[in-house]
FIKOLZA-1660 file (N, C-alpha, C; in steps of 0.1 Angstrom, whole numbers, plus 5000, padded with zeros to 4 digits):
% residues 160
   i   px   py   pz ch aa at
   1 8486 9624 4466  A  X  N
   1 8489 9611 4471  A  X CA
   1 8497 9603 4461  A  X  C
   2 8495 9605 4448  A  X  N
   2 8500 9596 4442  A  X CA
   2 8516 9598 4439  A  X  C
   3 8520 9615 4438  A  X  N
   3 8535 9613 4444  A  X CA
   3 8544 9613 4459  A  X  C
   4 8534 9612 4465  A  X  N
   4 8539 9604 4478  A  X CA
   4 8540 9591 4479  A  X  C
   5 8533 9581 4470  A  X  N
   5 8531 9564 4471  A  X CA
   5 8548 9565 4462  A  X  C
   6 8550 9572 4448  A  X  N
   6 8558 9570 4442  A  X CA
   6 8575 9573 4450  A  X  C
   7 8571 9579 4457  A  X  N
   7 8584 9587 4463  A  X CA
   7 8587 9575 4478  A  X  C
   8 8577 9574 4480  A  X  N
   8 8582 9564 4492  A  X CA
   8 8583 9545 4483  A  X  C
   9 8577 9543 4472  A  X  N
   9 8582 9535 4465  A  X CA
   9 8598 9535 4461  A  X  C
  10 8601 9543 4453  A  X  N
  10 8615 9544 4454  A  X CA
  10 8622 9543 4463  A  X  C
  11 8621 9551 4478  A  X  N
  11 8631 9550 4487  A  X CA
  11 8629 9536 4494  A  X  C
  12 8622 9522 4490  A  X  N
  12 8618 9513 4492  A  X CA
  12 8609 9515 4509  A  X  C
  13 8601 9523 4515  A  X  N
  13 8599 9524 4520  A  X CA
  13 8578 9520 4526  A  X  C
  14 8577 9516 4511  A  X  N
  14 8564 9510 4515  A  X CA
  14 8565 9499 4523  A  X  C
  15 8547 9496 4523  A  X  N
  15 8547 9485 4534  A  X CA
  15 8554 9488 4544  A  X  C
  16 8559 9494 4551  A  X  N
  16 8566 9492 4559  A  X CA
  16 8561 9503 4570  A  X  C
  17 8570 9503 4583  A  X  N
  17 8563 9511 4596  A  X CA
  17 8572 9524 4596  A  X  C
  18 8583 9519 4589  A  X  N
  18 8594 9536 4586  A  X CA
  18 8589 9544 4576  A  X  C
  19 8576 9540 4570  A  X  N
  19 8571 9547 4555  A  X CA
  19 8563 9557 4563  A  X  C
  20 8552 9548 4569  A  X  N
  20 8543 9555 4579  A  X CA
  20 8548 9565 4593  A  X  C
  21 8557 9562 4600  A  X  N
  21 8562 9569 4605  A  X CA
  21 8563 9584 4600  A  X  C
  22 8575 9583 4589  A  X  N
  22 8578 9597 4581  A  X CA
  22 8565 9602 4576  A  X  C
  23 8555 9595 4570  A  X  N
  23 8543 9603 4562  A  X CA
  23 8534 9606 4576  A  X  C
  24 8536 9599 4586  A  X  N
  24 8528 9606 4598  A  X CA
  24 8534 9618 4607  A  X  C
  25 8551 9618 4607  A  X  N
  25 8554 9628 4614  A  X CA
  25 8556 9644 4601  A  X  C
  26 8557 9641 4586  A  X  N
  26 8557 9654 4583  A  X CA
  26 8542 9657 4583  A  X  C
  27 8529 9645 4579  A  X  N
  27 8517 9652 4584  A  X CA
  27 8513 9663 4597  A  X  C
  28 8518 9656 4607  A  X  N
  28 8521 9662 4620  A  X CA
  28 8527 9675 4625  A  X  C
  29 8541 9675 4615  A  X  N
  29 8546 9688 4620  A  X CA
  29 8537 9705 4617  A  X  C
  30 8527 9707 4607  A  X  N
  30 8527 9719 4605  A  X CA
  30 8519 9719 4621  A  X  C
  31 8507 9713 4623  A  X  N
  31 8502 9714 4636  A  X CA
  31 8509 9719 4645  A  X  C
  32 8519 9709 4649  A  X  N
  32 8527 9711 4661  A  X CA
  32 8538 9726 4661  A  X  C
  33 8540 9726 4647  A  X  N
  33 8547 9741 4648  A  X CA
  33 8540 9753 4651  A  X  C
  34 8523 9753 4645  A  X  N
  34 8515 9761 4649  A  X CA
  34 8511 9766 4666  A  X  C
  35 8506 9752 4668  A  X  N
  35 8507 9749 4684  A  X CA
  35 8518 9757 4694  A  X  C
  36 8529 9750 4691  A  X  N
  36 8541 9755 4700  A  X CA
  36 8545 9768 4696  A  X  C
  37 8547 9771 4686  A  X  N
  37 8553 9785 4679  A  X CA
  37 8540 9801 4688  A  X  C
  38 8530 9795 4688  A  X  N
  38 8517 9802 4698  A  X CA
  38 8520 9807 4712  A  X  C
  39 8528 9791 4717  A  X  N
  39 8527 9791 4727  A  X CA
  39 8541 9799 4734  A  X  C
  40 8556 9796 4728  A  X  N
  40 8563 9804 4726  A  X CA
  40 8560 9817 4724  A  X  C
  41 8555 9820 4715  A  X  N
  41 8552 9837 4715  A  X CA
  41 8545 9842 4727  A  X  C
  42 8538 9835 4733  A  X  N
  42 8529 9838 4744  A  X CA
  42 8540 9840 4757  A  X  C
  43 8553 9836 4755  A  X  N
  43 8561 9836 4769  A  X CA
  43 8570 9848 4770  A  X  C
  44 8567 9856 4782  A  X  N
  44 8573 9870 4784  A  X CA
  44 8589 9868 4782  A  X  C
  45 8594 9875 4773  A  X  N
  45 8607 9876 4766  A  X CA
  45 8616 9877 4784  A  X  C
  46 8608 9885 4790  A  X  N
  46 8617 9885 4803  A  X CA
  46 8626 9874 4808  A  X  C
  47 8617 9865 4810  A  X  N
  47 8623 9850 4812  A  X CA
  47 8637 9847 4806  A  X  C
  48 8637 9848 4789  A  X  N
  48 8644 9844 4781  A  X CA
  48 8660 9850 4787  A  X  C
  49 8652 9862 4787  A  X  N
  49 8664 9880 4794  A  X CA
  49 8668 9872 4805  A  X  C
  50 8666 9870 4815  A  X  N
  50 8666 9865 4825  A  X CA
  50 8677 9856 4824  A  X  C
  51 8676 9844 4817  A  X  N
  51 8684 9831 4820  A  X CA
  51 8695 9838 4813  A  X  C
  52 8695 9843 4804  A  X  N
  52 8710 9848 4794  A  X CA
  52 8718 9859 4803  A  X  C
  53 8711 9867 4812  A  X  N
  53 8719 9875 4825  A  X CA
  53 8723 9866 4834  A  X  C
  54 8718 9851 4839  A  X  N
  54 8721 9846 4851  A  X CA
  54 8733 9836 4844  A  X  C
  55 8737 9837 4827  A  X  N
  55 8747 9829 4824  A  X CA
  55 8747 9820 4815  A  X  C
  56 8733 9818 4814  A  X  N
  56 8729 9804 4802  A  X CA
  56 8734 9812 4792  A  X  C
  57 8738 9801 4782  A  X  N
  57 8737 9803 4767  A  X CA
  57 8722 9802 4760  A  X  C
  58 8722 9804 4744  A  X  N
  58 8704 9802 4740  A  X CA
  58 8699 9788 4744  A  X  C
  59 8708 9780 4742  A  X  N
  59 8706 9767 4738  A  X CA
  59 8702 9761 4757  A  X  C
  60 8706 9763 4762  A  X  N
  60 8706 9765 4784  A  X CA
  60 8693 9776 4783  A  X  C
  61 8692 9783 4781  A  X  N
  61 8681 9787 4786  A  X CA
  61 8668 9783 4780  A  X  C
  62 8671 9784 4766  A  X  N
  62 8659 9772 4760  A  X CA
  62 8656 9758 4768  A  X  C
  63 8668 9753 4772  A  X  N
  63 8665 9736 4779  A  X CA
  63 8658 9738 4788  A  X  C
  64 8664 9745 4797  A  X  N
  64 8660 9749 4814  A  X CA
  64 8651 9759 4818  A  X  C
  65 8648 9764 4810  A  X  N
  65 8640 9781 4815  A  X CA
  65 8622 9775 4807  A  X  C
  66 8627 9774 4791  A  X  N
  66 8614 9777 4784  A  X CA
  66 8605 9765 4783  A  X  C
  67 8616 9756 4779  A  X  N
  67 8612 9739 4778  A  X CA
  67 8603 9732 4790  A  X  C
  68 8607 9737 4799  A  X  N
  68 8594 9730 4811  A  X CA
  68 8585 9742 4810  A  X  C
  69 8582 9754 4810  A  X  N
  69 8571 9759 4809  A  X CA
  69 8565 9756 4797  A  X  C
  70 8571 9751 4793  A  X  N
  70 8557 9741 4776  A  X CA
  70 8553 9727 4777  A  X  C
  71 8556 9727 4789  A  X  N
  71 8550 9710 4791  A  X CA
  71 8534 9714 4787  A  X  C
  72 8524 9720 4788  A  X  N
  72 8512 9721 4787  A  X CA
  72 8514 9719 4769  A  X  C
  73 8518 9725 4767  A  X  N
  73 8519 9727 4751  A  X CA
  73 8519 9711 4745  A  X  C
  74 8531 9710 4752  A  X  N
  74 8542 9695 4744  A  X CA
  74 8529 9685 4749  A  X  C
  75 8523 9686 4759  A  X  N
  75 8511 9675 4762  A  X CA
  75 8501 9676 4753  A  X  C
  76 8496 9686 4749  A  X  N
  76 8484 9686 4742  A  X CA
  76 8490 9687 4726  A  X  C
  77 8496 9689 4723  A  X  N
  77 8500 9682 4706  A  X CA
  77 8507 9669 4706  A  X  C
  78 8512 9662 4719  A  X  N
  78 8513 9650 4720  A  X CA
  78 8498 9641 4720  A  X  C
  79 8488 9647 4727  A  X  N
  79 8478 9642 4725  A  X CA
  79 8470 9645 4715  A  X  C
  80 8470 9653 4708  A  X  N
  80 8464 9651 4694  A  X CA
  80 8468 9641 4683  A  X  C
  81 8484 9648 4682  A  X  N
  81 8492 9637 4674  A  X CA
  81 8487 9620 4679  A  X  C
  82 8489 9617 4683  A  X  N
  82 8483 9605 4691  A  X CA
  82 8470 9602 4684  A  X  C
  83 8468 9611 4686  A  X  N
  83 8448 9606 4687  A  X CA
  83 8445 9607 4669  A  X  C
  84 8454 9618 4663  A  X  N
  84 8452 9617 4645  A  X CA
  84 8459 9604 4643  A  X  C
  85 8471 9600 4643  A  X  N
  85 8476 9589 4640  A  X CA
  85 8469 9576 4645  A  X  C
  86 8467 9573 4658  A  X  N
  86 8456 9563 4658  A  X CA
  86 8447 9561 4648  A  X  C
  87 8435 9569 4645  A  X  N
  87 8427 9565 4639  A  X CA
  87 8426 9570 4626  A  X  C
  88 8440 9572 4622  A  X  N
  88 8443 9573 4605  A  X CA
  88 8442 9563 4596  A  X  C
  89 8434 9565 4585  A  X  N
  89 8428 9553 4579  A  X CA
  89 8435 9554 4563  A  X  C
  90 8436 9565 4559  A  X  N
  90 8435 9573 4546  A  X CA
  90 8453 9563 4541  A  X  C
  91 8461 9574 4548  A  X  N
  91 8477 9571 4545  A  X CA
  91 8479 9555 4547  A  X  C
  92 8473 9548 4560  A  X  N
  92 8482 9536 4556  A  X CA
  92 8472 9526 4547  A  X  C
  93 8460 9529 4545  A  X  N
  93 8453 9519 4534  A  X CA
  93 8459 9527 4515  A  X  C
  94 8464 9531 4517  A  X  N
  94 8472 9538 4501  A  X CA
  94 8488 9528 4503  A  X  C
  95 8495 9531 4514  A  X  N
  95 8510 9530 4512  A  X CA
  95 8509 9514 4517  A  X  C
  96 8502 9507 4525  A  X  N
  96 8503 9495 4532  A  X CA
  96 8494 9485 4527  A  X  C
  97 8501 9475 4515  A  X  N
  97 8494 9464 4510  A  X CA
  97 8487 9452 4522  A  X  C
  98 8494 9451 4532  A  X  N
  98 8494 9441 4541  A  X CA
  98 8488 9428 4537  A  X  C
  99 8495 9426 4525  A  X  N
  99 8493 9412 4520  A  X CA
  99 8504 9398 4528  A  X  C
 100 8510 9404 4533  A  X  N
 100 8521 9395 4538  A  X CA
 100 8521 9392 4555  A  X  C
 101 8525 9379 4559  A  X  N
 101 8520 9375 4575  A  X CA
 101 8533 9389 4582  A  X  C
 102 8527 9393 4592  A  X  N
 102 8539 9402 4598  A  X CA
 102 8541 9418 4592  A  X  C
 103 8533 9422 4578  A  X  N
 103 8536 9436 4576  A  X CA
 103 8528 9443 4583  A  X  C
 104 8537 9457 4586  A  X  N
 104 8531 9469 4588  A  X CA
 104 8514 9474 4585  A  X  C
 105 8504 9469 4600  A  X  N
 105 8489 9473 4598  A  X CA
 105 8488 9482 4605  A  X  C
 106 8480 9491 4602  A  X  N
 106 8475 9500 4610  A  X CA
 106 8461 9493 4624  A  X  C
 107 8457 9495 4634  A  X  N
 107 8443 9496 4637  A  X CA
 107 8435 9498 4628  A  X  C
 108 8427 9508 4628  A  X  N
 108 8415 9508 4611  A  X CA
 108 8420 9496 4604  A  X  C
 109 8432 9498 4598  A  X  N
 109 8429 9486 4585  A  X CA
 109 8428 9473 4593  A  X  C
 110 8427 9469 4607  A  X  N
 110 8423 9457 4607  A  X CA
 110 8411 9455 4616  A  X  C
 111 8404 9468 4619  A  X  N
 111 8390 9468 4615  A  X CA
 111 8384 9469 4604  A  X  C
 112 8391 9469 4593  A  X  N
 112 8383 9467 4581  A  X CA
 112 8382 9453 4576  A  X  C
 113 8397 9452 4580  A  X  N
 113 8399 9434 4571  A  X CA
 113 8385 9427 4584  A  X  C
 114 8386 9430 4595  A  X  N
 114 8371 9424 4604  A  X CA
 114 8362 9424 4594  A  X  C
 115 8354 9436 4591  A  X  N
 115 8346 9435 4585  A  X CA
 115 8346 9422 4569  A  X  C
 116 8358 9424 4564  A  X  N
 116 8362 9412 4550  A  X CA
 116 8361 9403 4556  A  X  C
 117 8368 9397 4566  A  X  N
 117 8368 9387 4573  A  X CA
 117 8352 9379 4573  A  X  C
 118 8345 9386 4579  A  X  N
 118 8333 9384 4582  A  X CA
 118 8323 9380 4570  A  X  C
 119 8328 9386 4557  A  X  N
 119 8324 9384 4546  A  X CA
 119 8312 9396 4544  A  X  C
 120 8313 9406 4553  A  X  N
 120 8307 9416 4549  A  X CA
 120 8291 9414 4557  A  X  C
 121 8291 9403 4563  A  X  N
 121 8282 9401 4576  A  X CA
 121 8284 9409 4588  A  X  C
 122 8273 9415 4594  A  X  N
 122 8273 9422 4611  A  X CA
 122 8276 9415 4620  A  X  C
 123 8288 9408 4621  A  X  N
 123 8291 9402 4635  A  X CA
 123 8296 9414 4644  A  X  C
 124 8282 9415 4653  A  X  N
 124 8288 9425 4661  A  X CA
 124 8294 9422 4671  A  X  C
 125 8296 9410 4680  A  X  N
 125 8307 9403 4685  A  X CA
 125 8321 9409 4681  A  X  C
 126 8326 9405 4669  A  X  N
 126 8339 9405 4667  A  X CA
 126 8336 9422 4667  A  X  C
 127 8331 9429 4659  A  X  N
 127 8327 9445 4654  A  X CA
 127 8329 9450 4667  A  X  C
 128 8320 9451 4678  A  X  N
 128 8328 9457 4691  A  X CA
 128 8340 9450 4700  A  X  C
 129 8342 9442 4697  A  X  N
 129 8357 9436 4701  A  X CA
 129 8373 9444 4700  A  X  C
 130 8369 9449 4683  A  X  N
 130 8377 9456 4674  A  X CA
 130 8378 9468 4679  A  X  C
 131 8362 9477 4681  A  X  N
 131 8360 9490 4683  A  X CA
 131 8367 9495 4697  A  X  C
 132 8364 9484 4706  A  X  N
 132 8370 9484 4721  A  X CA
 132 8387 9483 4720  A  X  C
 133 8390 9478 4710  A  X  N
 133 8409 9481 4710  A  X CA
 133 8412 9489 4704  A  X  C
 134 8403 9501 4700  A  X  N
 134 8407 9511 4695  A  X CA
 134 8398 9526 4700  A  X  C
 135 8393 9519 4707  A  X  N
 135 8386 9529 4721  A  X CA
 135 8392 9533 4731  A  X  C
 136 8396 9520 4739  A  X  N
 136 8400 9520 4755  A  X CA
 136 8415 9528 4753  A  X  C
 137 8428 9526 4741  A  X  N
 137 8439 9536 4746  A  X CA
 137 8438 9551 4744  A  X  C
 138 8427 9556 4733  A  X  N
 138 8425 9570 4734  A  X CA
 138 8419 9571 4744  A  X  C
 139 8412 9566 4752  A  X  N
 139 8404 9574 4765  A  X CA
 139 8413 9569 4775  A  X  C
 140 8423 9562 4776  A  X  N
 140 8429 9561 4785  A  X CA
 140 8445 9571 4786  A  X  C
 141 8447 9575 4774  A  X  N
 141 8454 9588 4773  A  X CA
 141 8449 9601 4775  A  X  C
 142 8436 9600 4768  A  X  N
 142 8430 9612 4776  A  X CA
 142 8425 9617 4788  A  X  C
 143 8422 9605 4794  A  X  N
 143 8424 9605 4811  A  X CA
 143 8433 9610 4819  A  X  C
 144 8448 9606 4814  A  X  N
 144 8455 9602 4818  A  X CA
 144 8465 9617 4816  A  X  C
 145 8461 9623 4806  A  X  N
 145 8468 9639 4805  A  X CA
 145 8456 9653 4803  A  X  C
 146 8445 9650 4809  A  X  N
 146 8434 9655 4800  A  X CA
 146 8435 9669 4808  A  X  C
 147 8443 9672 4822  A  X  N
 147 8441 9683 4826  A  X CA
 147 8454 9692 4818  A  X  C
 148 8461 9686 4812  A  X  N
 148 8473 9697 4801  A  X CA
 148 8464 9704 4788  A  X  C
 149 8455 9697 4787  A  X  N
 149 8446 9697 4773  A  X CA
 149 8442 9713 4768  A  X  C
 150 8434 9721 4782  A  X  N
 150 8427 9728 4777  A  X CA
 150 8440 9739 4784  A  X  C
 151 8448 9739 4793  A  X  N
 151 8457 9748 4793  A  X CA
 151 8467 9744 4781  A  X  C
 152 8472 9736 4775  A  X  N
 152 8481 9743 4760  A  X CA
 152 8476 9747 4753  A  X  C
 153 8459 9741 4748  A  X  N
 153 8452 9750 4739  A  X CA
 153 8454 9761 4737  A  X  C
 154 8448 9766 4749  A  X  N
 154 8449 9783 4752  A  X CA
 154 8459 9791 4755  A  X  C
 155 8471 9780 4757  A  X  N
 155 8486 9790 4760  A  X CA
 155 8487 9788 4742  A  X  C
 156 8489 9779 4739  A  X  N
 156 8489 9780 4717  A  X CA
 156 8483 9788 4711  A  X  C
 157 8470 9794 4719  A  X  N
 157 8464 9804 4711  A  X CA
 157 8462 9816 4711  A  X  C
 158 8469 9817 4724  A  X  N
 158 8471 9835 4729  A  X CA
 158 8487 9838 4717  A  X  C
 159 8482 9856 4718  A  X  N
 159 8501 9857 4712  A  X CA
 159 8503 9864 4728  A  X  C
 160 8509 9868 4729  A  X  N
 160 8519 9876 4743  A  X CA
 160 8522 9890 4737  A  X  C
% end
């Protein structure tokens, strides 16, 4: 952690939502390469054969042929990603002072400042107020894609 705080200090990138971005998408990528790289392997090379006989190039048959048969995939590491970043607490309470009106907060950190706010009293009023805006969009994304979920899993996890 501590040469990540210094590395994104130099590129003047703290506090800020471009800091977090970048420390959440290289967190993100080994997953997603795992994920898809699975699910890829899992797809009968025939296909691939197929579009490159009917004319595509790699790059055309990748777009056209492989790329919509991974929507299940691309959905369910979209919704993980999602759901880790949401309720990531660790990375932006290290890189994000949010001493200033307008900087870059996460959710969590401003269920915590609730908590300071409160002076460290159970107002559970404000306490489930907070919990509920940070409830209602994960379950409403997972509603909302939850039948991709368990078919990318299992296309990610098989090899072919």
């Amino acid at each position: 952690m501590v040469p990540l705080f210094f590395e994104l200090r130099s590129l003047g990138l703290l506090n800020s939502r471009l800091g977090l971005v970048v420390v959440y998408t290289a967190n993100g990528l080994p997953f997603a390469i795992f994920i898809l790289a699975g699910f890829f392997r899992s797809l009968p090379r025939s296909l691939y054969e197929a579009a490159i006989v009917d004319g595509c190039n790699e790059f055309a048959a990748f777009w056209k042929v492989l790329l919509p048969l991974a929507k299940p995939a691309l959905v369910t590491v979209g919704i993980f990603q999602f759901i880790g970043v949401w309720k990531e607490y660790f990375y932006a309470f290290m890189l994000v002072s949010g001493d200033s009106e307008g900087s870059a907060r996460t959710i969590p950190l401003g269920l915590a400042n609730l908590s300071i706010a409160a002076e460290y009293r159970t107002e559970y009023g404000m306490l489930f107020a907070g919990i509920m805006l940070v409830t209602v969009p994960i379950l409403v994304v997972y509603v909302a894609l939850q039948r991709h979920i368990v078919r990318g899993i299992a296309a990610g996890a098989l090899k072919g």
